[in-house]
N, C-alpha and C positions, 0 to 999 in steps of 0.2 A: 449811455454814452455812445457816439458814434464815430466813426473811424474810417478814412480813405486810404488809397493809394494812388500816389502820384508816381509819376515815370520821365526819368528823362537822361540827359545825355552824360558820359562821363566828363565832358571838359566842361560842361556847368555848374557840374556837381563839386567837379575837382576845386574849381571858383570859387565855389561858395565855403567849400572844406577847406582852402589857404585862410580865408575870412573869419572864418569861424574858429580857427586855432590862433590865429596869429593876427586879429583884428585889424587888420592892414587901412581898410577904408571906412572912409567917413559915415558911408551909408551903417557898416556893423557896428561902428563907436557909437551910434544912434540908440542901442539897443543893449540890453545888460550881455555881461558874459555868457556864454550857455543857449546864446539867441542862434541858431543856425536860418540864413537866407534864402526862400526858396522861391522862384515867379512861375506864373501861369500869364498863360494868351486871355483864359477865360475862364472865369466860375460863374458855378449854379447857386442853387440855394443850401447845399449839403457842406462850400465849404466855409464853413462861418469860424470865429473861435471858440476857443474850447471844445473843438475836434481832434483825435487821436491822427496826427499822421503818419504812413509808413513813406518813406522813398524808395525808390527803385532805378537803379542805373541799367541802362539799358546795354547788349554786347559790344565789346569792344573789342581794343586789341592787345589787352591785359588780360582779361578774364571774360567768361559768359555772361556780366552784368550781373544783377541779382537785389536783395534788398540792404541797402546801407545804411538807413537810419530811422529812427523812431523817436516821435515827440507830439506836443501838443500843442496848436497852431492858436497862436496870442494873439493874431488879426486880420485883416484882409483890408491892404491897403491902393488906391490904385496907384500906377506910378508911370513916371515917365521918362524915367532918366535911361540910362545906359548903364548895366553892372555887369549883367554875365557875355561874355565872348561870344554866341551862338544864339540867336533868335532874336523874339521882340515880346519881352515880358510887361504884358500893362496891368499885371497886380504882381504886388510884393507879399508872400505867406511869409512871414517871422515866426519859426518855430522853436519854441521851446526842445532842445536837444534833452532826451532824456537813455538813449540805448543806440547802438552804433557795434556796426557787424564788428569782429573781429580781426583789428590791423588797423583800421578803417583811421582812426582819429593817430592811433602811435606811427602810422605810416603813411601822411597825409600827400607825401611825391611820391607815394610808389603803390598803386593799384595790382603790380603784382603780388605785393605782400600782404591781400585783405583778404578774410577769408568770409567769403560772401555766403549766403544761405541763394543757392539757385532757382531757378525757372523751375527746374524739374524737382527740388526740394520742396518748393511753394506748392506745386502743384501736386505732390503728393500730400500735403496738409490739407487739398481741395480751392486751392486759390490758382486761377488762370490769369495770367498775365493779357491784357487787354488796352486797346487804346483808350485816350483819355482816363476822368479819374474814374476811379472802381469804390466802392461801398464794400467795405469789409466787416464782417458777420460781430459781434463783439467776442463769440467762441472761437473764433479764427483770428481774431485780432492779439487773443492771449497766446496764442500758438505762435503766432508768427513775433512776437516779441518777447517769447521763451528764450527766438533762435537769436537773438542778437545782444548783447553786453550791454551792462547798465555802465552808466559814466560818471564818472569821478571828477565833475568839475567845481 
């Protein structure tokens, strides 16, 4: 199996974490419960379905950022519309939510109460925090989803 890491901002993340707990829009009622929303500018050929994905919030003014979520990416679809606050997403990843840092989903307004596995955590596992997406080992891939809670939905 193969496995990325994707990166991006807290207030998109935050977006898509209202979505995914409390299915607010149309775009998440689209998709079963347990679906969390994530876009890209651009993919290659690594990220297809039925790929492991990790997320990664990048630093903010809550906390150092760090890895918040873990699941299995159900499609790649392109898109056009308008969902998240910040950028210009022309594919939609729907990812199957399967593990979520600690805090992360019981405390979906408040980033200062998630307890994130760090940059400096990651990287002592051997994983560097880099732009765009990253290819993670599948021996790293179980390490880094040791660190984060499985979910109860």
């Amino acid at each position: 199996m193969s496995y990325l890491l994707l990166k991006g901002s807290l207030e998109n993340f935050l977006h898509s974490l209202g979505d995914f707990v409390g299915r607010r829009s149309e775009l998440a009622r689209q998709f079963p419960a347990g679906v969390f929303l994530w876009g890209a500018s651009r993919v290659d050929s690594r990220v297809k379905a039925g790929v492991g994905v990790f997320l990664y919030v990048a630093k903010n003014q809550y906390n150092e950022g760090g890895l918040v979520l873990y699941g299995r990416l159900l499609d790649v679809r392109e898109f056009s519309g308008r969902y998240w606050p910040s950028g210009e997403w022309r594919y939609l990843l729907p990812i199957k939510a399967e593990r979520a840092a600690g805090g992360v989903v019981e405390n979906p307004n408040d980033p200062a109460k998630w307890r994130l596995p760090d940059r400096r955590r990651l990287e002592e596992l051997g994983v560097r925090i880099l732009p765009g997406v990253q290819t993670v080992k599948p021996e790293l891939a179980e390490k880094l989803a040791d660190l984060l809670e499985a979910l109860r939905l």
